[in-house]
MIVODO-316210 format. One record per atom (N, C-alpha, C): residue in three letters; atom name; x, y, z. Coordinates in nm, 2 decimals, decimal comma, always signed. Example, Ala and Ser with C-alpha at 12.3 -4.5 7.8 and 13.67 -1.06 7.14 Angstrom:
REM residues 2
ALA|N|+1,32|-0,57|+0,78 $
ALA|CA|+1,23|-0,45|+0,78 $
ALA|C|+1,32|-0,33|+0,78 $
SER|N|+1,28|-0,22|+0,71 $
SER|CA|+1,37|-0,11|+0,71 $
SER|C|+1,29|+0,00|+0,79 $
REM end
This chain:
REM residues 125
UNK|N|-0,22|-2,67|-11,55 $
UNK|CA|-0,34|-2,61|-11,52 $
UNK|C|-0,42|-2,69|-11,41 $
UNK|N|-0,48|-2,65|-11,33 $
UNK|CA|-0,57|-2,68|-11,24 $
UNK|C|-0,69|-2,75|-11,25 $
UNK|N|-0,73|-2,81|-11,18 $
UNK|CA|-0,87|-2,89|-11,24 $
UNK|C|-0,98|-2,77|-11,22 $
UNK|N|-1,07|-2,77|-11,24 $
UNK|CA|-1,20|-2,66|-11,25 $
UNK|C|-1,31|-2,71|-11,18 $
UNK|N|-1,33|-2,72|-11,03 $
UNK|CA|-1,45|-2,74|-11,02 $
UNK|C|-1,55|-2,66|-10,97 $
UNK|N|-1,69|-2,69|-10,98 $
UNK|CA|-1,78|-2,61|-10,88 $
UNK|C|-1,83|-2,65|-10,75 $
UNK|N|-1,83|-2,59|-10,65 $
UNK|CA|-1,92|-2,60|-10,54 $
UNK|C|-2,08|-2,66|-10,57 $
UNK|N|-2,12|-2,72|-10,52 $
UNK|CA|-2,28|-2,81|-10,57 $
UNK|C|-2,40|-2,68|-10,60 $
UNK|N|-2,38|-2,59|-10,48 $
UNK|CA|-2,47|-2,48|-10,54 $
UNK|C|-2,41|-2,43|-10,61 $
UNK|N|-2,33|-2,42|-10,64 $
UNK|CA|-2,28|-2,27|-10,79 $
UNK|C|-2,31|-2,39|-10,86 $
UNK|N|-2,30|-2,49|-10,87 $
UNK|CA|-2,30|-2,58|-11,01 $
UNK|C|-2,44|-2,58|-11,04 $
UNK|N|-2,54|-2,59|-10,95 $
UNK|CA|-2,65|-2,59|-10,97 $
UNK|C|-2,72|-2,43|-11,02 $
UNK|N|-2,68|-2,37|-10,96 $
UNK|CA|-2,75|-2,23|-10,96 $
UNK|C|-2,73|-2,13|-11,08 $
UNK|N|-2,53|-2,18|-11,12 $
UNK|CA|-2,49|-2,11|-11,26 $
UNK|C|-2,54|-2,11|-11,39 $
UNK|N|-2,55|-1,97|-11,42 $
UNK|CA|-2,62|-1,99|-11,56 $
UNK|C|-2,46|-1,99|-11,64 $
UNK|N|-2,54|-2,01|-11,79 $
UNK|CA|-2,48|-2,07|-11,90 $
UNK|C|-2,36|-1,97|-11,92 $
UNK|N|-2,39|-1,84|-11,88 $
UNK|CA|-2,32|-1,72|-11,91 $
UNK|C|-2,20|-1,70|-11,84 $
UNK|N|-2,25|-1,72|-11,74 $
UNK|CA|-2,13|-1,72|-11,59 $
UNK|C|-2,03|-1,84|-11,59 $
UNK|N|-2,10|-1,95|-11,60 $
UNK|CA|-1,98|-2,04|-11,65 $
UNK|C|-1,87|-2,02|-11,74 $
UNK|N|-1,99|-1,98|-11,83 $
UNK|CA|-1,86|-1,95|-12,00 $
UNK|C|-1,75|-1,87|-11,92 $
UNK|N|-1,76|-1,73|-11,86 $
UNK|CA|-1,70|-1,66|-11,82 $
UNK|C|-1,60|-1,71|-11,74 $
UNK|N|-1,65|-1,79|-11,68 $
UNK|CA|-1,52|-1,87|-11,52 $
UNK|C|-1,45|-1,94|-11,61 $
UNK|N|-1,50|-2,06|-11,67 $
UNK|CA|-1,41|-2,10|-11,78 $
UNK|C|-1,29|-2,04|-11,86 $
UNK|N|-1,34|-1,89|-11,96 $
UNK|CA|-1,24|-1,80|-12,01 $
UNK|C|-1,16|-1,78|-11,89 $
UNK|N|-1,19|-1,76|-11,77 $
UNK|CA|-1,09|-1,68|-11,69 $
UNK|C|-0,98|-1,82|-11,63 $
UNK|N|-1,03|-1,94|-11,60 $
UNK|CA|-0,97|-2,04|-11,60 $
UNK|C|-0,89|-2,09|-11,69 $
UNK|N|-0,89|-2,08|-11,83 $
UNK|CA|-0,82|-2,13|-11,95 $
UNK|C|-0,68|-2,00|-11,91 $
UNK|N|-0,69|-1,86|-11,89 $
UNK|CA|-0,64|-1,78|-11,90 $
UNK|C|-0,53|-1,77|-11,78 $
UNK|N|-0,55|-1,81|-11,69 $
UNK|CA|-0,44|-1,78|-11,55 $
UNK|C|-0,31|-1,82|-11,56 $
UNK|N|-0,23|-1,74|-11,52 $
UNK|CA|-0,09|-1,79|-11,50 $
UNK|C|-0,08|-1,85|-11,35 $
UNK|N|-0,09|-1,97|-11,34 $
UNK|CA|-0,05|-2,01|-11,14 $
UNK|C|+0,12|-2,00|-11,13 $
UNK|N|+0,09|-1,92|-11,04 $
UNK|CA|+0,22|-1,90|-10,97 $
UNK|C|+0,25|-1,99|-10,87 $
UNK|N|+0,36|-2,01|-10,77 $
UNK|CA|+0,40|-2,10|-10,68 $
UNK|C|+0,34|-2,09|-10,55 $
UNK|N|+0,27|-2,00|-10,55 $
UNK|CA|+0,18|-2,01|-10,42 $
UNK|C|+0,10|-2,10|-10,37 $
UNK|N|+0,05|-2,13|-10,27 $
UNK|CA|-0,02|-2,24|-10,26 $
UNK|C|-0,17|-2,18|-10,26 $
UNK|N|-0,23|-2,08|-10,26 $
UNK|CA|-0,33|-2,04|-10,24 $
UNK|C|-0,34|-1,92|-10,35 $
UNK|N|-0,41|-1,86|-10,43 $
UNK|CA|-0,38|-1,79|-10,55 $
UNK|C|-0,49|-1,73|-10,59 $
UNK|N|-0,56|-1,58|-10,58 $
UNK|CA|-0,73|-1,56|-10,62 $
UNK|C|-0,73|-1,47|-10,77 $
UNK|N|-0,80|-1,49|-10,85 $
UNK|CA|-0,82|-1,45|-11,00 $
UNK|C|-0,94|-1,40|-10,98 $
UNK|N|-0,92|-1,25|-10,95 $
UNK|CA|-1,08|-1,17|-11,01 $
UNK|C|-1,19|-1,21|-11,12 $
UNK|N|-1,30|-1,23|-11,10 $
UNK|CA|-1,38|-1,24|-11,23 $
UNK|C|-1,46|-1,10|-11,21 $
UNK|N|-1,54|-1,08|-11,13 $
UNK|CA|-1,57|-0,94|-11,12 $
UNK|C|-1,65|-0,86|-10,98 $
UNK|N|-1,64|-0,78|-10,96 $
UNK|CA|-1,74|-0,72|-10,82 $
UNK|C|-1,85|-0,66|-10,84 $
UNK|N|-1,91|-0,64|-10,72 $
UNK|CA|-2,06|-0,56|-10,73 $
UNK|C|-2,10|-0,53|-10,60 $
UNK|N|-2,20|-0,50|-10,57 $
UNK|CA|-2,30|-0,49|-10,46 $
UNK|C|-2,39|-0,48|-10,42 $
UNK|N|-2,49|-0,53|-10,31 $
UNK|CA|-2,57|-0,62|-10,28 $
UNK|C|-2,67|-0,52|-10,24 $
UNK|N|-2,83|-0,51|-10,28 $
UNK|CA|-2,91|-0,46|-10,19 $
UNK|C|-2,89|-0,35|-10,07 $
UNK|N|-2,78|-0,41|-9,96 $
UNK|CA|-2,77|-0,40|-9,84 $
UNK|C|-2,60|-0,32|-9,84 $
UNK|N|-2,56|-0,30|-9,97 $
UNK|CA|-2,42|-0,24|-10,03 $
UNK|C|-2,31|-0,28|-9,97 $
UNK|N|-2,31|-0,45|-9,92 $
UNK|CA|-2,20|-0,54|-9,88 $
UNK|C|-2,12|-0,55|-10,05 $
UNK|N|-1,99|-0,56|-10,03 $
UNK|CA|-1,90|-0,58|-10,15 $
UNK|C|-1,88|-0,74|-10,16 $
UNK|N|-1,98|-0,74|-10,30 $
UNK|CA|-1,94|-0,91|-10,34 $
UNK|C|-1,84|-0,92|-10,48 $
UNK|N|-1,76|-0,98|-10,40 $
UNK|CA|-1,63|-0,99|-10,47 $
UNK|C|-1,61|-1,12|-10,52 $
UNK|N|-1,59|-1,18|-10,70 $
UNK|CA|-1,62|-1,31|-10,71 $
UNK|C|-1,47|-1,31|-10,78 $
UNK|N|-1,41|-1,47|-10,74 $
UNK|CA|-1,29|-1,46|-10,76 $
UNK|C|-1,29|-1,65|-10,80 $
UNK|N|-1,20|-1,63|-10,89 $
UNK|CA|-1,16|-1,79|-10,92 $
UNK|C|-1,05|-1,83|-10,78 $
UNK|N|-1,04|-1,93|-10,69 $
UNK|CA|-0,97|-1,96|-10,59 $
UNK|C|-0,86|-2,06|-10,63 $
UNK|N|-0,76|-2,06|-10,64 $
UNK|CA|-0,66|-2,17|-10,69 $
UNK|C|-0,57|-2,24|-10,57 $
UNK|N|-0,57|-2,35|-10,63 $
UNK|CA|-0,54|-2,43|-10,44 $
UNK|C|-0,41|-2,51|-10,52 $
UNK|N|-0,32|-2,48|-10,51 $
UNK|CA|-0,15|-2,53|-10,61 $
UNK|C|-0,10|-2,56|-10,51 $
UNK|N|-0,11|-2,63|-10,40 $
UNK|CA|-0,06|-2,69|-10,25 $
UNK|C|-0,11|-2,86|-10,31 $
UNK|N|-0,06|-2,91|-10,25 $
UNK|CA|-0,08|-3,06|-10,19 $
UNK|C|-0,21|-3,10|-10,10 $
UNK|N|-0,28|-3,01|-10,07 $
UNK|CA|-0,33|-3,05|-9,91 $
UNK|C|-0,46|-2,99|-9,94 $
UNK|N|-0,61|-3,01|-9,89 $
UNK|CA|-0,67|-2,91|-9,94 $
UNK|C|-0,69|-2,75|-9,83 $
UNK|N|-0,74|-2,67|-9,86 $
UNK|CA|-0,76|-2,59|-9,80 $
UNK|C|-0,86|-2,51|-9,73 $
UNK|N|-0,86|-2,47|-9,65 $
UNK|CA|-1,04|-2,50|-9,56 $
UNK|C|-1,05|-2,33|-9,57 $
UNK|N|-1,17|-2,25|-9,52 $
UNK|CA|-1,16|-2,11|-9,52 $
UNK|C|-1,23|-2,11|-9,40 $
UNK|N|-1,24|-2,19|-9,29 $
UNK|CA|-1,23|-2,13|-9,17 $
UNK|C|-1,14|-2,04|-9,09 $
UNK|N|-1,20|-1,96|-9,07 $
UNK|CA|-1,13|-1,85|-8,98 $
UNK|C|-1,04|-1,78|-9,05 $
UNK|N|-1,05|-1,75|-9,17 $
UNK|CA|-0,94|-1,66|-9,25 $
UNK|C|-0,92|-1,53|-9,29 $
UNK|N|-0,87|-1,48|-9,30 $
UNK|CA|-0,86|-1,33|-9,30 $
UNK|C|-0,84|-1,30|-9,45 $
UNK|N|-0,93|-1,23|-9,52 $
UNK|CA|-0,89|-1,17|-9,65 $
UNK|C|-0,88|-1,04|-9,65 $
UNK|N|-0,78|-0,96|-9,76 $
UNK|CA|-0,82|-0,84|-9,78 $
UNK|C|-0,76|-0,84|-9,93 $
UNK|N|-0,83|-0,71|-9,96 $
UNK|CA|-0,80|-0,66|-10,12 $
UNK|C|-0,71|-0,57|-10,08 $
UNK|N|-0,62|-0,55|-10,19 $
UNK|CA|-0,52|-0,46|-10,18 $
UNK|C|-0,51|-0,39|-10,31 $
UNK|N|-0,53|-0,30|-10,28 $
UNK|CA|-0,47|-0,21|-10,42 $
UNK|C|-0,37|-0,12|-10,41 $
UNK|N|-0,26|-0,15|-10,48 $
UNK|CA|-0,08|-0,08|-10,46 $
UNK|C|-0,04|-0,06|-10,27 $
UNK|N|-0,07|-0,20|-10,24 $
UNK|CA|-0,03|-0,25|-10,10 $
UNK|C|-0,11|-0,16|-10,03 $
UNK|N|-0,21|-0,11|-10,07 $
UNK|CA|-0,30|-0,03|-9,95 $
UNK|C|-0,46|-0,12|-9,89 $
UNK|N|-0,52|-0,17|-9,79 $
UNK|CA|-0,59|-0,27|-9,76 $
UNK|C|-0,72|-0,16|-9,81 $
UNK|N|-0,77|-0,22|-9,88 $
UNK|CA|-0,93|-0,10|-9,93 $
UNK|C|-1,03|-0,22|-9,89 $
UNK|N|-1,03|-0,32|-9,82 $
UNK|CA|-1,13|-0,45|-9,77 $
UNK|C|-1,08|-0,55|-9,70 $
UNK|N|-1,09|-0,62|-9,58 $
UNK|CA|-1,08|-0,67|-9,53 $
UNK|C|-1,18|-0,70|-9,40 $
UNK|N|-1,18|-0,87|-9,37 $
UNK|CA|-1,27|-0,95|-9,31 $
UNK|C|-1,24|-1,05|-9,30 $
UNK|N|-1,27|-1,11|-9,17 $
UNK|CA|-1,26|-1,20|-9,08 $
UNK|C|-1,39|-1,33|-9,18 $
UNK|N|-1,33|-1,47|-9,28 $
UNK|CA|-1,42|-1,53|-9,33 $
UNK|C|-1,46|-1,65|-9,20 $
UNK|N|-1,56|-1,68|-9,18 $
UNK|CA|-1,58|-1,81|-9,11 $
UNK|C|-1,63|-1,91|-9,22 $
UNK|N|-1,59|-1,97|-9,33 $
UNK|CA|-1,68|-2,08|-9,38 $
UNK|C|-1,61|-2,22|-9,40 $
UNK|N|-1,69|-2,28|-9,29 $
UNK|CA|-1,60|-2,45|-9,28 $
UNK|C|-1,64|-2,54|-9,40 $
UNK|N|-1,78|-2,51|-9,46 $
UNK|CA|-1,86|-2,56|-9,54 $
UNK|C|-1,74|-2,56|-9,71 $
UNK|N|-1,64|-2,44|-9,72 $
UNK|CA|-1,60|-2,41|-9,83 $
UNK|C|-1,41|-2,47|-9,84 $
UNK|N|-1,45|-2,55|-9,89 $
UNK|CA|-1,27|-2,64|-9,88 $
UNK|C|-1,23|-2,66|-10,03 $
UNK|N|-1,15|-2,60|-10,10 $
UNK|CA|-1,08|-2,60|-10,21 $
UNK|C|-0,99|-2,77|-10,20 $
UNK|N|-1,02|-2,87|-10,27 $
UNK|CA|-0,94|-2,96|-10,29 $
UNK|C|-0,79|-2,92|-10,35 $
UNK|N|-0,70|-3,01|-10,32 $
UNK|CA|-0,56|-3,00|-10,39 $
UNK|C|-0,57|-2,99|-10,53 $
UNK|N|-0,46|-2,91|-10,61 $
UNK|CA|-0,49|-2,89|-10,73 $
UNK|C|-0,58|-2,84|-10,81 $
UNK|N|-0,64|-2,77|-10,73 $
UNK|CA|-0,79|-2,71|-10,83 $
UNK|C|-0,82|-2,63|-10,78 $
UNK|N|-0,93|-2,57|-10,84 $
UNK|CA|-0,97|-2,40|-10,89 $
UNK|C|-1,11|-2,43|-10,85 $
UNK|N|-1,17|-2,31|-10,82 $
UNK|CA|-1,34|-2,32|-10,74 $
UNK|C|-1,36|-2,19|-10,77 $
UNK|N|-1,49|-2,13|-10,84 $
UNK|CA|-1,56|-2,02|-10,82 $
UNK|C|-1,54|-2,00|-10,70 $
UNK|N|-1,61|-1,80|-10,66 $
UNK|CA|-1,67|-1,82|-10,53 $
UNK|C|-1,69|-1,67|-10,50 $
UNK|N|-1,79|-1,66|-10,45 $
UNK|CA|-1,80|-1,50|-10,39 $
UNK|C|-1,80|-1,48|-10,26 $
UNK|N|-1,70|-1,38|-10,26 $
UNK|CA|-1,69|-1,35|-10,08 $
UNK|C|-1,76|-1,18|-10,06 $
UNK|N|-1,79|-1,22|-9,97 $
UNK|CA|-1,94|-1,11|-9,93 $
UNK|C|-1,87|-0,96|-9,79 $
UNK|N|-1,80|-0,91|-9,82 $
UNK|CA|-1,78|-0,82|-9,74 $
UNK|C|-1,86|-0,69|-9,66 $
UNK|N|-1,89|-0,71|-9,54 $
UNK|CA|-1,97|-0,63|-9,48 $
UNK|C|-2,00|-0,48|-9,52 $
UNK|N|-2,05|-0,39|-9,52 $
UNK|CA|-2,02|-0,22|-9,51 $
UNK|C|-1,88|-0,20|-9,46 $
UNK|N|-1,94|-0,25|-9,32 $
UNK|CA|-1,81|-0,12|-9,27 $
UNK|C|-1,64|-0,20|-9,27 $
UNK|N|-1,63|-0,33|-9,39 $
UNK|CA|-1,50|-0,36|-9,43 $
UNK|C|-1,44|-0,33|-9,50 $
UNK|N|-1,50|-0,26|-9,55 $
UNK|CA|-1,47|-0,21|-9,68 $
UNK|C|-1,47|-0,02|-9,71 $
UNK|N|-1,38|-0,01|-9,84 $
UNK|CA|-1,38|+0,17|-9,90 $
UNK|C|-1,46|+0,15|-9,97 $
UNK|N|-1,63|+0,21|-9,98 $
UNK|CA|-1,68|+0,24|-10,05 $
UNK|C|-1,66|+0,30|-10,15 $
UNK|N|-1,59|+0,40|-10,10 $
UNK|CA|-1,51|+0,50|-10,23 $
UNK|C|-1,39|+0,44|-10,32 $
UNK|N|-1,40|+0,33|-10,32 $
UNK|CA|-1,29|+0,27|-10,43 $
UNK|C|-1,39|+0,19|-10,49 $
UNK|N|-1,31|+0,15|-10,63 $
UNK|CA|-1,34|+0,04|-10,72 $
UNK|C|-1,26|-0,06|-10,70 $
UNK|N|-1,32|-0,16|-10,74 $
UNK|CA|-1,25|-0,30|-10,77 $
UNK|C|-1,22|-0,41|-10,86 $
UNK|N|-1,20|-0,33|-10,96 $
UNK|CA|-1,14|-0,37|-11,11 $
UNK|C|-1,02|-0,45|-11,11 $
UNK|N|-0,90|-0,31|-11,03 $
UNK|CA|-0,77|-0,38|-11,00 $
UNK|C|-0,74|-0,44|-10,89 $
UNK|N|-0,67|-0,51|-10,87 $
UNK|CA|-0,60|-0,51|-10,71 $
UNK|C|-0,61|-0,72|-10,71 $
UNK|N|-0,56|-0,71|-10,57 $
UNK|CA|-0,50|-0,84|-10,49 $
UNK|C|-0,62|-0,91|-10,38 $
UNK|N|-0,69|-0,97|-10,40 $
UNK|CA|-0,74|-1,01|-10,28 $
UNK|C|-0,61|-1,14|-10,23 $
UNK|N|-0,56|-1,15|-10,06 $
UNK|CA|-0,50|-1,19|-10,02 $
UNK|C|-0,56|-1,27|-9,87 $
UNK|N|-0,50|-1,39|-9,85 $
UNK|CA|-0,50|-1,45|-9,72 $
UNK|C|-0,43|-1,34|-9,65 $
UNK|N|-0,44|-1,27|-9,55 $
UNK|CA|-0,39|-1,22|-9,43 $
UNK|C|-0,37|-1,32|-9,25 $
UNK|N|-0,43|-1,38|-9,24 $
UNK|CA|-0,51|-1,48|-9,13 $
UNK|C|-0,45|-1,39|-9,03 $
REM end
């Protein structure tokens, strides 16, 4: 298993509830051989009806891993229902370990007309 950590603001900002939650979902994963690996906790939408998509991040590489300039998309039964261009140099998963995190997809990157219960968010770059 992976070590568990939080980013200084989610550490600071999380309530008691949301942790417990990341935690269960943490205790629970199977890591695969990937080096990069995302575990849904749950989705929603913002005010401004950008898709915030919160996902346990698992870094099973050697090296850490930066999310500048990255390309994600969700996939559900290999069809892209979200995808965007991330810039955040501020967000680096260390080796071996697992990080909360919510990634913020614009309107127009997304199928509004889908849910996001099931599916794959993936590195594309």
């Amino acid at each position: 298993m992976l070590k568990l950590v939080y980013h200084p603001t989610w550490d600071k900002a999380l309530s008691s509830k949301d942790r417990e939650l990341i935690e269960q979902v943490h205790q629970t994963v199977f890591i695969t051989d990937k080096a990069i690996q995302f575990t849904p906790i749950r989705w929603d939408r913002n005010h401004r009806n950008e898709l915030l998509l919160i996902v346990l991040i698992h870094n099973n590489s050697d090296e850490a891993y930066s999310f500048k300039q990255k390309r994600l998309s969700f996939l559900q039964h290999n069809n892209v229902i979200a995808n965007h261009l991330f810039d955040l140099p501020y967000l680096t998963i260390q080796s071996k370990t697992a990080m909360p995190w919510t990634f913020i997809f614009p309107v127009n990157a997304y199928n509004r007309e889908k849910t996001f219960t099931e599916g794959t968010l993936v590195v594309t770059e």
